[in-house]
C-alpha positions in Angstrom: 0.0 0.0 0.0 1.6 3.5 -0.9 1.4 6.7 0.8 -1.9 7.6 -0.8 -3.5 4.3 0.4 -2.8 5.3 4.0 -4.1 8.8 3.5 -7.4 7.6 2.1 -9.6 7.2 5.3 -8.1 10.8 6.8 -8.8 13.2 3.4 -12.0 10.5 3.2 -13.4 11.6 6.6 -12.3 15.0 6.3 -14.0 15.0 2.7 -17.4 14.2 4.9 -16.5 17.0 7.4 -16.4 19.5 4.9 -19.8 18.5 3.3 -21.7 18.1 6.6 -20.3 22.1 7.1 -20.9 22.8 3.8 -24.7 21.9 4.4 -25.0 23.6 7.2 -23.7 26.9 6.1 -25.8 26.7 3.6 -29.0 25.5 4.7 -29.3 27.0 8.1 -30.8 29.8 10.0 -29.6 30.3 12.7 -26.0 32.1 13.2 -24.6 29.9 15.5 -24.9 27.3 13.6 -23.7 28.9 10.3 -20.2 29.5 12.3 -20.0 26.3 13.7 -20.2 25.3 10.4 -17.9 27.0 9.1 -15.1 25.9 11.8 -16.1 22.5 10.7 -15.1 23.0 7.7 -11.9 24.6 8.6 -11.1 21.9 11.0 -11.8 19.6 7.6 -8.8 21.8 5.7 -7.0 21.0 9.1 -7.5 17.5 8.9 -6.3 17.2 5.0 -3.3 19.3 5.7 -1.5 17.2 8.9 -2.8 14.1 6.2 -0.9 15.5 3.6 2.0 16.5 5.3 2.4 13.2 7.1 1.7 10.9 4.1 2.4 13.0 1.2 4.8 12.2 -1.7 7.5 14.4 0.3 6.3 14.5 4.0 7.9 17.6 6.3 6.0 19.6 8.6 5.0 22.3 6.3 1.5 20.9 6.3 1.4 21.0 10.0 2.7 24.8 10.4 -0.3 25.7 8.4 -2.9 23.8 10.3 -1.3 25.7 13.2 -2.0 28.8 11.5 -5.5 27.8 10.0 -6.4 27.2 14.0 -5.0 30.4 14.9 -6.9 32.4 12.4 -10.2 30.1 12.8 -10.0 31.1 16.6 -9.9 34.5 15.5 -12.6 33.9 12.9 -14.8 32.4 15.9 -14.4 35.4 18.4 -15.1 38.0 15.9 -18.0 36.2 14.6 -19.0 35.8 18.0 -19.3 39.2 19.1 -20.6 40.1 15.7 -23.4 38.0 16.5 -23.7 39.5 19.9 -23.9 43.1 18.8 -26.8 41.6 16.2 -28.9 40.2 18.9 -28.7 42.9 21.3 -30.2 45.2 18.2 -32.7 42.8 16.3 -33.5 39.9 19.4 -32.8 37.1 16.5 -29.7 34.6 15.2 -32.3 34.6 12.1 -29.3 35.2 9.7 -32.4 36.4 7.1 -33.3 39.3 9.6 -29.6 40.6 9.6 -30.1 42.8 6.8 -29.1 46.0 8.3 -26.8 46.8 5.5 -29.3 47.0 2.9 -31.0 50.0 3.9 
């Protein structure tokens, strides 16, 4: 079995990850949901990057400094959103991502 074969169940189950964020970015309402989503997904990226660098044609730990930063700017991605989300609620009294439309006006 070659390097690919023993990288198939990691970029498989990250592959799934990714979908099951996918979906719910897409399909949900509610905020919180939409950004845990979205760190799903990025965890997925995460996932596929340690698989890479470990099991790749030329393994090193270049795929592992950038999972490091991907978590680093996914926690900043999460606080942000997170008192974005705040701020929304305290105005409109929803996580209804249709009723934040307070740049349309």
């Amino acid at each position: 079995m070659g390097a690919t074969g023993l990288a198939t169940p990691y970029l498989t189950l990250a592959a799934i990850l990714f979908c099951i964020g996918l979906y719910g970015a897409l399909s949900k309402k509610n905020a919180v949901i939409v950004l845990l989503s979205i760190e799903l997904m990025l965890n997925s990226v995460n996932l596929n990057l340690v698989a890479f660098s470990k099991y790749g044609v030329k393994p090193g730990l270049t795929g592992q400094m950038f999972s490091l930063f991907n978590i680093t700017v996914a926690a900043a991605e999460a606080a942000v959103g997170i008192a974005i989300l705040i701020a929304l609620y305290r105005n409109k009294g929803t996580t209804d991502v249709n009723e934040m439309d307070s740049m349309k006006r």
